[in-house]
FIVORO-563348 format. One record per residue (C-alpha): residue in one letter; x negated, y negated, z negated. Coordinates in pm, whole numbers, plus 32768, in hexadecimal, padded with zeros to 4 digits. Each point is the difference from the previous one (the first is absolute). Example, Ala and Ser with C-alpha at 12.3 -4.5 7.8 and 13.67 -1.06 7.14 Angstrom:
REM residues 2
a7B3281C27CF4 s7F777EA88042 
REM end
This chain:
REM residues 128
x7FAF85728C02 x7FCF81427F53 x7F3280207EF8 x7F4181457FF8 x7F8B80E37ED3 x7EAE7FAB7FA4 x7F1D81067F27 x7FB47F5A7ED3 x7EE980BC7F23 x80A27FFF7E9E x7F3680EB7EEC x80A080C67F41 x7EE580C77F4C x80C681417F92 x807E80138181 x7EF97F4A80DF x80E97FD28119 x802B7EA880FE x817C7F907FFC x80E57F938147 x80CC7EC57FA0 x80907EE980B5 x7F7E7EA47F93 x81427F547FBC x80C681277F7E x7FEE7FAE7EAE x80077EC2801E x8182802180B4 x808080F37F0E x7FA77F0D7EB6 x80A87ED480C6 x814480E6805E x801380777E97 x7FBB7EBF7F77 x81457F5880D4 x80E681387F75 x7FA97FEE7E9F x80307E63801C x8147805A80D8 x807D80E37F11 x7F947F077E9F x811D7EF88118 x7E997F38801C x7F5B7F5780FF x7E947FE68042 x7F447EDD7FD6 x7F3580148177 x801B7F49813E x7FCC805D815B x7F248168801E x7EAE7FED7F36 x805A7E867F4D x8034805E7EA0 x80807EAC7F4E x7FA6809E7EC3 x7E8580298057 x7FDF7E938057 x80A57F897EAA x7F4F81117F52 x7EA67F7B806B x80AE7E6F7FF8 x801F80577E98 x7E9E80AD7FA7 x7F767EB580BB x807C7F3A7F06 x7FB780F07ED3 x7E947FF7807C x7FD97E7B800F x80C77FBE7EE0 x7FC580FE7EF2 x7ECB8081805E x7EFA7F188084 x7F267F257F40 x80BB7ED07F53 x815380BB7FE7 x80DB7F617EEA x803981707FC2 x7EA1805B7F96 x7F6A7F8B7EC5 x7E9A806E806D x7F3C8127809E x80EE81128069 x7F2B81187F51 x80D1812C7FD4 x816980A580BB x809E7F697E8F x7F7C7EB18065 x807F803B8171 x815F80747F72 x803E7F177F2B x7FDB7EC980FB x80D880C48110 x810D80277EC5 x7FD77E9E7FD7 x802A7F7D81AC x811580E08038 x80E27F9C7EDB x7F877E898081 x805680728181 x8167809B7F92 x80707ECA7F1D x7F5E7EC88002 x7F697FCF8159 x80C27EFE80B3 x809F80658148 x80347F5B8135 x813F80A88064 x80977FC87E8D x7FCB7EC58039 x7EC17FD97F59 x808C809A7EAE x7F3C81577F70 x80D78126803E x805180307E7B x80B77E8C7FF8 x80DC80748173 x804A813A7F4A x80937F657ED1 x80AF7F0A80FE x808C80DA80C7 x809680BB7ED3 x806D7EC47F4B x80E27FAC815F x8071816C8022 x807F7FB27E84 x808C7EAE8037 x80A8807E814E x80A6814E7F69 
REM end
C-alpha cells in the first residue's frame, strides 16, 4: 500500500502558504537516526517488536507507583496538604531516594537495592 501525499494546512503567518508532506515521513527519519546514533554510541535500543517500546510501559509502571505512593492522600511521604511545587518537590525527593535504596525487591530477593549493591561489591572484593 502506498501512502499518498496529503495537503496539510500549516500557517505560517509571514508566508501563508499550505505544505505537501507525507504522514509518516518524519516519523521514519527520527527512528532511522535514532538506530545510527545508538549504533554508532555500540548501543542497543531498549524496544521490542515495531511500535512496543519496553521503555514506555516501565516509564508509566513507574509513574503508577509514584502516583499511589507519594502522591495520594495518606502517603508516608506527605506530612499534610501538598500546598505549593516546594511541598510537591520535596516529597518526590523524599520517594525516589526511598524507591532507589530501601524499597525491597522481589528479584533481589526481597533486599532494597542499596543492601544488593553493597553485596554485590563486598563478593566482587572477597572474590578478587
Amino acid at each position: 500500500m502506498q501512502l499518498l501525499p496529503i495537503l496539510l494546512a500549516v500557517p505560517y503567518i509571514h508566508l501563508q502558504i499550505e505544505v505537501l508532506r507525507r504522514p509518516v515521513e518524519f516519523a521514519q527519519y527520527t527512528s532511522v537516526r535514532f538506530a545510527q546514533t545508538l549504533l554508532l554510541a555500540g548501543l542497543t535500543p531498549s524496544v521490542g517488536s515495531i511500535g512496543d517500546a519496553y521503555d514506555n510501559a516501565l516509564a508509566e509502571t513507574t509513574i503508577g507507583l509514584y502516583k499511589t505512593e507519594c502522591t495520594r492522600d495518606g502517603s508516608p511521604f506527605r506530612g499534610g496538604l501538598v500546598r505549593t511545587l516546594a511541598d510537591l518537590e520535596e516529597i518526590t525527593s523524599a520517594w525516589v531516594h526511598w524507591y532507589n535504596t530501601a524499597r525491597l525487591m522481589h528479584r533481589l530477593g526481597r533486599r532494597p537495592p542499596a543492601e544488593a549493591e553493597a553485596g554485590y561489591y563486598q563478593q566482587a572484593r572477597d572474590a578478587a
